[in-house]
N, CA, C and O atoms as a Tinker XYZ file with bonds, in Angstrom:
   456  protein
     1  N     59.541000  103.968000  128.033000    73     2
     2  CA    60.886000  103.721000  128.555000    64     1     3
     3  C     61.341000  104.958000  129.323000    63     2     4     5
     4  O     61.132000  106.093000  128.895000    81     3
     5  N     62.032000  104.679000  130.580000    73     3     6
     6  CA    62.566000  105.994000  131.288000    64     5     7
     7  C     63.986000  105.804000  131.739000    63     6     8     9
     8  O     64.360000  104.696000  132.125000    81     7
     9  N     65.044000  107.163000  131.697000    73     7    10
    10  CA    66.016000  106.313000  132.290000    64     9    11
    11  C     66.607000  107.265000  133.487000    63    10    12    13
    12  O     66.924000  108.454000  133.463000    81    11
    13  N     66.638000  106.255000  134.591000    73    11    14
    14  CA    67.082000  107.447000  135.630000    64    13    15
    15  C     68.532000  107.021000  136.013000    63    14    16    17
    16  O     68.972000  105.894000  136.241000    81    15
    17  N     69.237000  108.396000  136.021000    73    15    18
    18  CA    70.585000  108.454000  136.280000    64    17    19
    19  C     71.013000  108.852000  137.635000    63    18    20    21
    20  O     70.274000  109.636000  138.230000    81    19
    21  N     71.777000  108.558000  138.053000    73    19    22
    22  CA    72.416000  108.914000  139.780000    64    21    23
    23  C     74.145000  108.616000  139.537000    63    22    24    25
    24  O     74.749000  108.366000  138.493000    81    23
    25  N     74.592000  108.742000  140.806000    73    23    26
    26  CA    75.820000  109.062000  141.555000    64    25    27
    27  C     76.893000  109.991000  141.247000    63    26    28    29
    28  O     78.093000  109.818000  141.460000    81    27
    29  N     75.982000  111.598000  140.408000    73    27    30
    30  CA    77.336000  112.583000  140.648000    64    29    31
    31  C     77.309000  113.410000  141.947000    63    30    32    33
    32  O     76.488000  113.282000  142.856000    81    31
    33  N     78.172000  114.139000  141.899000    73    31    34
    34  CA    79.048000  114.993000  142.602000    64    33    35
    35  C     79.761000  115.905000  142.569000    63    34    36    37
    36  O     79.925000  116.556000  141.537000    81    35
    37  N     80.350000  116.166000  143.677000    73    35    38
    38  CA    81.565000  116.913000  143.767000    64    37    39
    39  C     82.655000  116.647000  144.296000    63    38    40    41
    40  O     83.022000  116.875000  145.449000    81    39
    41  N     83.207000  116.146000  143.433000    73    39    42
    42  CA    84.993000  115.459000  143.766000    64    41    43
    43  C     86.411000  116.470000  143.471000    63    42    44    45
    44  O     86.497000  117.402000  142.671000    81    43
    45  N     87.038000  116.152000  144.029000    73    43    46
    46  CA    88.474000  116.644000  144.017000    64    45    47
    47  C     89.248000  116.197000  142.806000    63    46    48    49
    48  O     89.188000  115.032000  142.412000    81    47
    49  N     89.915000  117.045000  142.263000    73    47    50
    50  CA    90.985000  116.369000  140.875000    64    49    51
    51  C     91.499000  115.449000  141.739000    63    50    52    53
    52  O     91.961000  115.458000  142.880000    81    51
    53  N     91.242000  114.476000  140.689000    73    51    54
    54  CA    92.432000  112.974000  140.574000    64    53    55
    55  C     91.232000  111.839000  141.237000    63    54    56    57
    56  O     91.194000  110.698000  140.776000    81    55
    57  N     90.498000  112.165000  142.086000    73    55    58
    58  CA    89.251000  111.649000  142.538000    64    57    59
    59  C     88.826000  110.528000  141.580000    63    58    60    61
    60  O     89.579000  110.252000  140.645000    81    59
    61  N     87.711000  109.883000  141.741000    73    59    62
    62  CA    86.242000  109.279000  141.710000    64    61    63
    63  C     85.197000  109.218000  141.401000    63    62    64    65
    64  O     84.632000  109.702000  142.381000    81    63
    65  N     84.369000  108.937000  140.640000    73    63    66
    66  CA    83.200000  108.650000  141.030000    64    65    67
    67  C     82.313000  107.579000  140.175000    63    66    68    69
    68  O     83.027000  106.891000  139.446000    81    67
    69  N     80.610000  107.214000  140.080000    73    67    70
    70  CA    80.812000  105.820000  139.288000    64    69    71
    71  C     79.175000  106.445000  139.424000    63    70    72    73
    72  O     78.489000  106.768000  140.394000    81    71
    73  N     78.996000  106.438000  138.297000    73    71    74
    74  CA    77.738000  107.058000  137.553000    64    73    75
    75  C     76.539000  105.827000  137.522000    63    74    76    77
    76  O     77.101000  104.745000  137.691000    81    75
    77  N     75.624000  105.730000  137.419000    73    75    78
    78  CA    74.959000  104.842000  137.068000    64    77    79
    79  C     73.291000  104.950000  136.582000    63    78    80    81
    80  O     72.570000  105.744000  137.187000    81    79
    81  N     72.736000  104.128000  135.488000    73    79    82
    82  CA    72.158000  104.537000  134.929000    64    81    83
    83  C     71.152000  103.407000  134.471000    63    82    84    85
    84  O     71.459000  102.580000  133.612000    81    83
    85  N     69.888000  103.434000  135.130000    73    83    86
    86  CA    68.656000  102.287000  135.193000    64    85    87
    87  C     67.377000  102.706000  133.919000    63    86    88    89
    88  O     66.695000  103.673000  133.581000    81    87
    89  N     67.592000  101.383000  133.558000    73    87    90
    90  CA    66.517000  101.996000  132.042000    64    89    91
    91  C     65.256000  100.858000  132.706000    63    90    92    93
    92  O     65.427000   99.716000  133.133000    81    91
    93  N     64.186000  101.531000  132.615000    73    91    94
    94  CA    62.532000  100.782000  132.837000    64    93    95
    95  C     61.763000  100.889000  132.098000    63    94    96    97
    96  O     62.000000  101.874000  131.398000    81    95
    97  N     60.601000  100.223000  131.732000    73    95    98
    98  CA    59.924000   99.886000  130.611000    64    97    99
    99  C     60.072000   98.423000  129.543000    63    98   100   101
   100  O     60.644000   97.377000  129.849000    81    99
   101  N     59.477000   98.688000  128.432000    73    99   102
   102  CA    59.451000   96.806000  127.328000    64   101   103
   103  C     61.068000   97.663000  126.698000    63   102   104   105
   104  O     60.968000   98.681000  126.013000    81   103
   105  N     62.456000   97.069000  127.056000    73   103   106
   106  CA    62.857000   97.713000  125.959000    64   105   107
   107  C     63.581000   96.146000  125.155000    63   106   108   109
   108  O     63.822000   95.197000  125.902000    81   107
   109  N     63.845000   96.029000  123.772000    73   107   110
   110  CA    64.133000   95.327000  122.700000    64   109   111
   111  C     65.839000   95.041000  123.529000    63   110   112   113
   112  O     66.517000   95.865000  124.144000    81   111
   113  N     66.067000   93.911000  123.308000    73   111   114
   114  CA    67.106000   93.132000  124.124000    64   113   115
   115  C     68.411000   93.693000  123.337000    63   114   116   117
   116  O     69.524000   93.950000  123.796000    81   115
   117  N     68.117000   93.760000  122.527000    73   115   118
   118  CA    69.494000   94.255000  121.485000    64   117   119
   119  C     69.580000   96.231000  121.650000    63   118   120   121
   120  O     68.655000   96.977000  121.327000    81   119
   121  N     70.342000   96.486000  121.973000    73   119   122
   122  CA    70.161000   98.287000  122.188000    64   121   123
   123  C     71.786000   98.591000  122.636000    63   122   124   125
   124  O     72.539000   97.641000  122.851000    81   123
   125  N     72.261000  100.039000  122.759000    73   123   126
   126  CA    73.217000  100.553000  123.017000    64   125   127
   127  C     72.729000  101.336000  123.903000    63   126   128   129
   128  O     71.660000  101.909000  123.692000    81   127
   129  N     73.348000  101.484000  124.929000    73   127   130
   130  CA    73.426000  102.364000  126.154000    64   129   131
   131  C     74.901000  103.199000  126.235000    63   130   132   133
   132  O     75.953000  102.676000  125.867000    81   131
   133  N     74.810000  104.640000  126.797000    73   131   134
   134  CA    75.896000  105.429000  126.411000    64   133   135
   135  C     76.040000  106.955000  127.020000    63   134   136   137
   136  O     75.481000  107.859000  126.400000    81   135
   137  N     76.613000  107.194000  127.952000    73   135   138
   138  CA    77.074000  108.530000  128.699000    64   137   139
   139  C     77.244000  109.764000  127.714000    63   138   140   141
   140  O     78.095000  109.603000  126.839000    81   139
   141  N     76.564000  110.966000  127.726000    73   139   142
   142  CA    76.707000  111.968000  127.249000    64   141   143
   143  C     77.509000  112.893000  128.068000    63   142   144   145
   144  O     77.905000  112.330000  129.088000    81   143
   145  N     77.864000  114.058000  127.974000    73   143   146
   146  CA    78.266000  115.388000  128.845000    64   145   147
   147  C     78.097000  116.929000  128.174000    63   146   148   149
   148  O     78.768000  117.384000  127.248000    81   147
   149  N     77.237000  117.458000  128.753000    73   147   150
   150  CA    77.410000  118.711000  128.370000    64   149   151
   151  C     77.382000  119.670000  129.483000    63   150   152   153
   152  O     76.419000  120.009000  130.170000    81   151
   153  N     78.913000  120.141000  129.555000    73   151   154
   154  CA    79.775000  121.577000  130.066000    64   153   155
   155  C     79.023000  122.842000  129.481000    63   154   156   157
   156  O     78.681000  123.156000  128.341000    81   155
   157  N     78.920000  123.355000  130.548000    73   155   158
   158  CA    78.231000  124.889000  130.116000    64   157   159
   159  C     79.090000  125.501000  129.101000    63   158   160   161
   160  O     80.317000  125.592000  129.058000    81   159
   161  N     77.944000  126.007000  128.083000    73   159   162
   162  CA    78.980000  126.264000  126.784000    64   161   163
   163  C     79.142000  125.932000  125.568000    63   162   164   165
   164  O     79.377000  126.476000  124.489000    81   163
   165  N     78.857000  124.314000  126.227000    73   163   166
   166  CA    79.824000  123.888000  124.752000    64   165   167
   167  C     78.504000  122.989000  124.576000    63   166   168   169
   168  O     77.458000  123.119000  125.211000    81   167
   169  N     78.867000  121.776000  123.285000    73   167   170
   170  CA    77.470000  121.019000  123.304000    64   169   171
   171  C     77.780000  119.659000  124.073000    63   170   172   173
   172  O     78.666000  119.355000  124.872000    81   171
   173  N     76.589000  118.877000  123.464000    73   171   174
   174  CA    76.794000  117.629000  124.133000    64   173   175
   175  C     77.481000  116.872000  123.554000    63   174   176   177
   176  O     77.294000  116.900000  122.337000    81   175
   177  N     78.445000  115.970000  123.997000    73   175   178
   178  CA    79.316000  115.024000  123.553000    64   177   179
   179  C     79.208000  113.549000  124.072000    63   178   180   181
   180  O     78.575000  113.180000  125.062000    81   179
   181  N     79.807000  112.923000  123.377000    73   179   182
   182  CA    79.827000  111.808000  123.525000    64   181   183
   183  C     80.904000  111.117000  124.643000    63   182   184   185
   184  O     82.055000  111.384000  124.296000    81   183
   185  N     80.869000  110.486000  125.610000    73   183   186
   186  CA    81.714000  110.039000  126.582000    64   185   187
   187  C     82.252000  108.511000  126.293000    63   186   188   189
   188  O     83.444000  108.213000  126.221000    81   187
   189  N     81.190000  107.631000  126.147000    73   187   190
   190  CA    81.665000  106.705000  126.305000    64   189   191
   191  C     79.658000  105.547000  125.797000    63   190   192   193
   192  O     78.535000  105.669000  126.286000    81   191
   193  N     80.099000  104.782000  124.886000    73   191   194
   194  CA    78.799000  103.616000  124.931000    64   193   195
   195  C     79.004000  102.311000  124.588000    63   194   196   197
   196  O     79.982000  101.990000  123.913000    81   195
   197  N     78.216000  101.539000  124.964000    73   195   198
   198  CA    78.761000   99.960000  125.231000    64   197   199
   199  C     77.027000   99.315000  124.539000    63   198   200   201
   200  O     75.912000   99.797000  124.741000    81   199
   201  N     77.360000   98.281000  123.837000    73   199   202
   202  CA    76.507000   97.746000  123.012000    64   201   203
   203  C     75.880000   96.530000  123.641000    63   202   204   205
   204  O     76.731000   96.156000  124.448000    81   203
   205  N     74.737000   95.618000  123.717000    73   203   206
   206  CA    73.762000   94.982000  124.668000    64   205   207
   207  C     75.571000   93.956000  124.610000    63   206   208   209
   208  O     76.286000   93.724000  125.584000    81   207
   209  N     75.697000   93.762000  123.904000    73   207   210
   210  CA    76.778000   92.686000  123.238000    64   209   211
   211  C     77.939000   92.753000  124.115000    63   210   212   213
   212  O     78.637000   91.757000  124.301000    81   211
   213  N     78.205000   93.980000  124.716000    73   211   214
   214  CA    79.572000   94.171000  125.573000    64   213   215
   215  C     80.422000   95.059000  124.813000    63   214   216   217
   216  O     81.334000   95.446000  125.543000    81   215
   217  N     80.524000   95.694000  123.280000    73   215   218
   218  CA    81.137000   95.889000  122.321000    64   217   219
   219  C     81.258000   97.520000  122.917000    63   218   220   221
   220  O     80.199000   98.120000  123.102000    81   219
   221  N     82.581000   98.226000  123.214000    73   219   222
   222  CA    82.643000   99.990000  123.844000    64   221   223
   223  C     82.974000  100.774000  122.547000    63   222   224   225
   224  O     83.205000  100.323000  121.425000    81   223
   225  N     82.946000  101.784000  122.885000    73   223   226
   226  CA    83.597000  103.243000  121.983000    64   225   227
   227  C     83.801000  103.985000  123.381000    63   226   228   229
   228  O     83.135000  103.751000  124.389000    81   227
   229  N     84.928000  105.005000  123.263000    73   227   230
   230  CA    85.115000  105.490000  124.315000    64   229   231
   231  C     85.759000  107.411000  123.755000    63   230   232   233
   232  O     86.947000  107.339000  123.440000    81   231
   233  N     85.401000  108.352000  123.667000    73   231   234
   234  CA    86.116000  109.518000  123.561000    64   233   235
   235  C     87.537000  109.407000  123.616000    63   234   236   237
   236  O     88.209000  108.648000  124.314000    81   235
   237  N     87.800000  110.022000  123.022000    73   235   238
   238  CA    89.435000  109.951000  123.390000    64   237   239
   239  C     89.762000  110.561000  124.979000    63   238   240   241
   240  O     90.625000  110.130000  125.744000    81   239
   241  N     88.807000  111.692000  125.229000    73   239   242
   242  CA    89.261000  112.237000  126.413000    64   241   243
   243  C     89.092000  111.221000  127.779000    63   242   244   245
   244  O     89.700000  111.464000  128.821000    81   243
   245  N     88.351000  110.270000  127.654000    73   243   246
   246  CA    87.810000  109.439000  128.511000    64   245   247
   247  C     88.558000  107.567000  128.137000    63   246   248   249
   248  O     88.021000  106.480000  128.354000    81   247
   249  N     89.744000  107.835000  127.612000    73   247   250
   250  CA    90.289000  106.295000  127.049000    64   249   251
   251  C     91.323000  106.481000  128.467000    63   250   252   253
   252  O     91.957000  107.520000  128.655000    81   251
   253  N     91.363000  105.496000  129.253000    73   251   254
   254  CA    92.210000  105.059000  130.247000    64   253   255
   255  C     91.699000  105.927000  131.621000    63   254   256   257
   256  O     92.224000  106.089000  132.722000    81   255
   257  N     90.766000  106.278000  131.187000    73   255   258
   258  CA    90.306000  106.849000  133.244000    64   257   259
   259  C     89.203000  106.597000  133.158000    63   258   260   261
   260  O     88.864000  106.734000  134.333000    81   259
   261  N     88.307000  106.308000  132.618000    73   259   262
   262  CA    86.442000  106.071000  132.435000    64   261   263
   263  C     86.547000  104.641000  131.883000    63   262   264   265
   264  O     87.044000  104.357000  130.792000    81   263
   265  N     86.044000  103.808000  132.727000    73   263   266
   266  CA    85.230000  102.585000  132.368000    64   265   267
   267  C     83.881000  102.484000  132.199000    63   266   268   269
   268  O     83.172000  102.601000  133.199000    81   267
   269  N     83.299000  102.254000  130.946000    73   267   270
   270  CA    81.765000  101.506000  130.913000    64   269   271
   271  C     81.392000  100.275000  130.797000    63   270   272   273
   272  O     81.869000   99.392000  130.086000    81   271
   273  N     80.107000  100.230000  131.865000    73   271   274
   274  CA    79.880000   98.605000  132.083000    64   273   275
   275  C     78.540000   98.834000  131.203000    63   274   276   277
   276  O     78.209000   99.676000  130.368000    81   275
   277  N     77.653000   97.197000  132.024000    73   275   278
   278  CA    76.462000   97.434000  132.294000    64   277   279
   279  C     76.136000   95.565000  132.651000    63   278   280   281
   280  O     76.938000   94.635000  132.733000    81   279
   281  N     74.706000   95.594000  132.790000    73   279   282
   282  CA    73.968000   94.775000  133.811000    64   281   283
   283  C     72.895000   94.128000  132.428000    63   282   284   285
   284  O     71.732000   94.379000  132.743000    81   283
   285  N     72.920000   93.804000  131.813000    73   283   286
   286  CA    71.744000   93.622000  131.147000    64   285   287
   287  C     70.333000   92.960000  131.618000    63   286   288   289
   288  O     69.184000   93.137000  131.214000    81   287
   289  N     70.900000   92.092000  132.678000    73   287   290
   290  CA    69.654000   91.854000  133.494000    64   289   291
   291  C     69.128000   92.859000  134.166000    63   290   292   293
   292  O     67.940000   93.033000  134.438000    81   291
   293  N     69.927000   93.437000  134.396000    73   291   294
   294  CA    69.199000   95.087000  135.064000    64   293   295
   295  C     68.800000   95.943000  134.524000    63   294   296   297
   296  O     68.001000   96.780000  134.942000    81   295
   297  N     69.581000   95.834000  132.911000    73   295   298
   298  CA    68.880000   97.038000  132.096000    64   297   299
   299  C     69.790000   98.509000  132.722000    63   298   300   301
   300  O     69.354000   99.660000  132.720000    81   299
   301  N     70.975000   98.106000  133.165000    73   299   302
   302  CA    71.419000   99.112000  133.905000    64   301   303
   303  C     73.261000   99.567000  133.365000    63   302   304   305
   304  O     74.062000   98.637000  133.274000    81   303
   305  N     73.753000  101.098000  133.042000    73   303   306
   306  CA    74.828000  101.456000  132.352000    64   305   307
   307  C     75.693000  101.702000  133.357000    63   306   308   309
   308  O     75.031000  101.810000  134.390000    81   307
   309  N     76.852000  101.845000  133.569000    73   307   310
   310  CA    77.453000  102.278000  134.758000    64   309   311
   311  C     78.773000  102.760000  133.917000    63   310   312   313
   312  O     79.369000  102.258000  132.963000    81   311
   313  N     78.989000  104.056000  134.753000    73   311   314
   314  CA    80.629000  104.746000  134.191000    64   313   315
   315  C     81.543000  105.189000  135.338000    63   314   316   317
   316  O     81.413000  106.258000  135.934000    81   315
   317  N     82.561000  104.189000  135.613000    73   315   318
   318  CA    83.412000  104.339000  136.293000    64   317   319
   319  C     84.595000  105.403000  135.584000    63   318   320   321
   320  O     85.349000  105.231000  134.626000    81   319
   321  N     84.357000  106.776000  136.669000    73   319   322
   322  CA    85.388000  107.676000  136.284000    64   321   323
   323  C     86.421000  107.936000  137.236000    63   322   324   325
   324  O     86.359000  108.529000  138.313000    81   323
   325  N     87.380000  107.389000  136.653000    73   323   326
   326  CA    88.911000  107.888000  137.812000    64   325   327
   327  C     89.673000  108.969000  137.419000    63   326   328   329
   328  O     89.331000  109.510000  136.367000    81   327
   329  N     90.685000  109.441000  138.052000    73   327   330
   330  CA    91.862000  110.804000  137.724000    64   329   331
   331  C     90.864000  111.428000  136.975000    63   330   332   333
   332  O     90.780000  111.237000  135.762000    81   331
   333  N     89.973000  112.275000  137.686000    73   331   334
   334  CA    88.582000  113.410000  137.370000    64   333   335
   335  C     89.778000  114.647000  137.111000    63   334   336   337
   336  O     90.716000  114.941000  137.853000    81   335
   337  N     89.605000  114.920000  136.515000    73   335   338
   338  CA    90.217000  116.939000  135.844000    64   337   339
   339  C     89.127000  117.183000  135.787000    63   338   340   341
   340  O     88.167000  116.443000  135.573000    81   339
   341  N     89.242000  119.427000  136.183000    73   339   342
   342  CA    88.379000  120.093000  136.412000    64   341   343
   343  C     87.605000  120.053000  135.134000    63   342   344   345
   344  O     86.388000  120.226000  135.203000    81   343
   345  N     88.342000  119.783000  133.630000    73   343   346
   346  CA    87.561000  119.867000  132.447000    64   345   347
   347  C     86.555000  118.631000  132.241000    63   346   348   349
   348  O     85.679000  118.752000  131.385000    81   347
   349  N     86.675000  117.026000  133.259000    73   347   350
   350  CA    85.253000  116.571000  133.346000    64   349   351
   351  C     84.005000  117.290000  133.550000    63   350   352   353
   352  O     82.966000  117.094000  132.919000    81   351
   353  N     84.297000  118.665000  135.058000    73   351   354
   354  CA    83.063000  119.071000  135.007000    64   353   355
   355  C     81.894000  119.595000  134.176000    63   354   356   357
   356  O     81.975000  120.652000  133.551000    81   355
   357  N     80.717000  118.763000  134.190000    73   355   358
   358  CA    79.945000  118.293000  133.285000    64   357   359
   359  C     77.991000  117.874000  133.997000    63   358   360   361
   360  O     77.656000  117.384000  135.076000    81   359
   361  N     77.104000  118.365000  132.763000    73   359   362
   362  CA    76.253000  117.576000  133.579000    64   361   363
   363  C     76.003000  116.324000  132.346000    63   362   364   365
   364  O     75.873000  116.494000  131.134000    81   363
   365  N     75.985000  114.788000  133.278000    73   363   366
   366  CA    76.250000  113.490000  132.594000    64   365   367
   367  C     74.773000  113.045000  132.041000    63   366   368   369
   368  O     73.824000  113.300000  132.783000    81   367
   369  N     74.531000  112.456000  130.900000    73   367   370
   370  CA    73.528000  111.876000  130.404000    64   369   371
   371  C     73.715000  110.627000  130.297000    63   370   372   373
   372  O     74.747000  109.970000  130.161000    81   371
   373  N     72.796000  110.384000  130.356000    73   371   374
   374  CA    72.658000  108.800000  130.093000    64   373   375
   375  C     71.853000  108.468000  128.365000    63   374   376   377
   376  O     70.818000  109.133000  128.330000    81   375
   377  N     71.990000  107.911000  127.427000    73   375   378
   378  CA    71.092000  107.799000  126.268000    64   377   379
   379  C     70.815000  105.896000  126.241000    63   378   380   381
   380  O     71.286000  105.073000  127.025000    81   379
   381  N     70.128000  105.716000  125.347000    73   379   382
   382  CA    69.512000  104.189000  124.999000    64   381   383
   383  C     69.609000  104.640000  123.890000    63   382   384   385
   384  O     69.592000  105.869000  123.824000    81   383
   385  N     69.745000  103.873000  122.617000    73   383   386
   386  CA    69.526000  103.596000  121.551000    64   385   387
   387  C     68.847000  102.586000  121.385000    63   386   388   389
   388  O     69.664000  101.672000  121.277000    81   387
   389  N     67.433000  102.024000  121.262000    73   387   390
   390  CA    67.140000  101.115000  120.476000    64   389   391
   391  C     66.358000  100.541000  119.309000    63   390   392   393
   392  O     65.147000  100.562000  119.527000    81   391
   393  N     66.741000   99.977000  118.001000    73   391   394
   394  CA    66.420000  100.515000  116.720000    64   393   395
   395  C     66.638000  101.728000  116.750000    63   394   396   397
   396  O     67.586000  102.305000  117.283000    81   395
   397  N     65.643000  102.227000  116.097000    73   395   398
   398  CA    65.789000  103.659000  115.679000    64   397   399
   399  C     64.932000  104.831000  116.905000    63   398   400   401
   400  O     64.488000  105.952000  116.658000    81   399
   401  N     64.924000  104.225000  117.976000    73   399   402
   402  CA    64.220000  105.175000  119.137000    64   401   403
   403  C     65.173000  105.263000  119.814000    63   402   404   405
   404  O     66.018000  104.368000  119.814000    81   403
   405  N     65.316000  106.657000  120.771000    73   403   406
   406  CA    66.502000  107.162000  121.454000    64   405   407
   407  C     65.945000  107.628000  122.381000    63   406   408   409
   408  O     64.954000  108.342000  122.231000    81   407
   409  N     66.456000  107.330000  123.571000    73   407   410
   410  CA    66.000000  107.897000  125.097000    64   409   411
   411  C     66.876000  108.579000  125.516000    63   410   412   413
   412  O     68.012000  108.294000  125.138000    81   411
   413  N     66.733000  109.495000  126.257000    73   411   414
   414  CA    67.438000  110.494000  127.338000    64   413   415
   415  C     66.954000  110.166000  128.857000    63   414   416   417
   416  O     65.838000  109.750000  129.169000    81   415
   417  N     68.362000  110.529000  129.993000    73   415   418
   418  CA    68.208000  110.535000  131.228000    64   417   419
   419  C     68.108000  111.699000  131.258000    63   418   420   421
   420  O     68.181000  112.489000  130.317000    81   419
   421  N     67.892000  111.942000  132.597000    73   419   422
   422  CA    67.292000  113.619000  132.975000    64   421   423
   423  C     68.684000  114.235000  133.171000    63   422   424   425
   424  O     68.675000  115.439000  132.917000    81   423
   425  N     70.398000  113.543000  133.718000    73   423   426
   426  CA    71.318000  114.226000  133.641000    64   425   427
   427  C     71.670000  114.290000  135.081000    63   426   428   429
   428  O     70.840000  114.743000  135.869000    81   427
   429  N     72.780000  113.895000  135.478000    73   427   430
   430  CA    73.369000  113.923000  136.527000    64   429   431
   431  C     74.905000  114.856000  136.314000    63   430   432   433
   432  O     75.855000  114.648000  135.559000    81   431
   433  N     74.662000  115.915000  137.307000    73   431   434
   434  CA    75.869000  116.969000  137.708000    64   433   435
   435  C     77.281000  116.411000  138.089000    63   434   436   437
   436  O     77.429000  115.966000  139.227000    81   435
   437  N     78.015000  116.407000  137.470000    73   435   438
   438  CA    79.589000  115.852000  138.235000    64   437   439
   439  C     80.417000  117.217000  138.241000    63   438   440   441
   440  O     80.257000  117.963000  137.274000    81   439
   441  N     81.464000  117.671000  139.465000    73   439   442
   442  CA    81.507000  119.034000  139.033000    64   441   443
   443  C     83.170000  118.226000  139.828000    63   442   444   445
   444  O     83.134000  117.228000  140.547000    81   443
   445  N     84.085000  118.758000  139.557000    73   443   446
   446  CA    85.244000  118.307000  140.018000    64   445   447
   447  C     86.146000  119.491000  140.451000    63   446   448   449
   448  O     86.767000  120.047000  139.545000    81   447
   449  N     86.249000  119.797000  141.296000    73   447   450
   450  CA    87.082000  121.345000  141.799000    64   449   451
   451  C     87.694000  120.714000  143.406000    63   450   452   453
   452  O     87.340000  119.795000  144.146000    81   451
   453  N     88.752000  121.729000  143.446000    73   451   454
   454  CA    89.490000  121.572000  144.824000    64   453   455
   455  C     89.174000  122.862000  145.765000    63   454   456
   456  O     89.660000  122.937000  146.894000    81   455
């Protein structure tokens, strides 16, 4: 299983942007897919994950400006982030959970400054 992540950046506070995140390989139909972030510094946290089912958890810091989807025919996570603050800047992970095996994306940069 591999998962490749795309669409960060460098946005302006209050900005945009919409992450997205393609898993390939046999993976088990039932799984959780789910955005990480780790800011230089600090560790990795949890952003936001959504269950094959549709079912979210969301950070508190990320409740009302970050939406998570996904595609299940695609096998694909997506995180719509709006009103970006400089404290998003972050590099974004992507994880899979399924059963008890856990995948990592390689990590996409979102850096938000004016």
């Amino acid at each position: 299983v591999q998962l490749q992540a795309s669409g960060g950046g460098l946005v302006q506070p209050g900005g945009s942007l919409r992450l997205s995140c393609a898993a390939s390989g046999s993976i088990f139909r039932f799984n959780v897919m789910g955005w990480y972030r780790q800011a230089p510094g600090k560790q990795r946290e949890l952003v936001a994950h959504i269950t094959s089912g549709g079912s979210t958890n969301y950070a508190d810091s990320a409740k009302g400006r970050f939406t998570i989807s996904r595609d299940n025919a695609k096998n694909t996570v997506y995180l719509q982030m709006n009103s970006l603050k400089p404290e998003d800047t972050a590099v974004y992970y992507c994880k899979l959970n399924v059963l008890r095996d856990v995948y990592w994306g390689q990590g996409t940069q979102v850096t938000v400054s004016s």
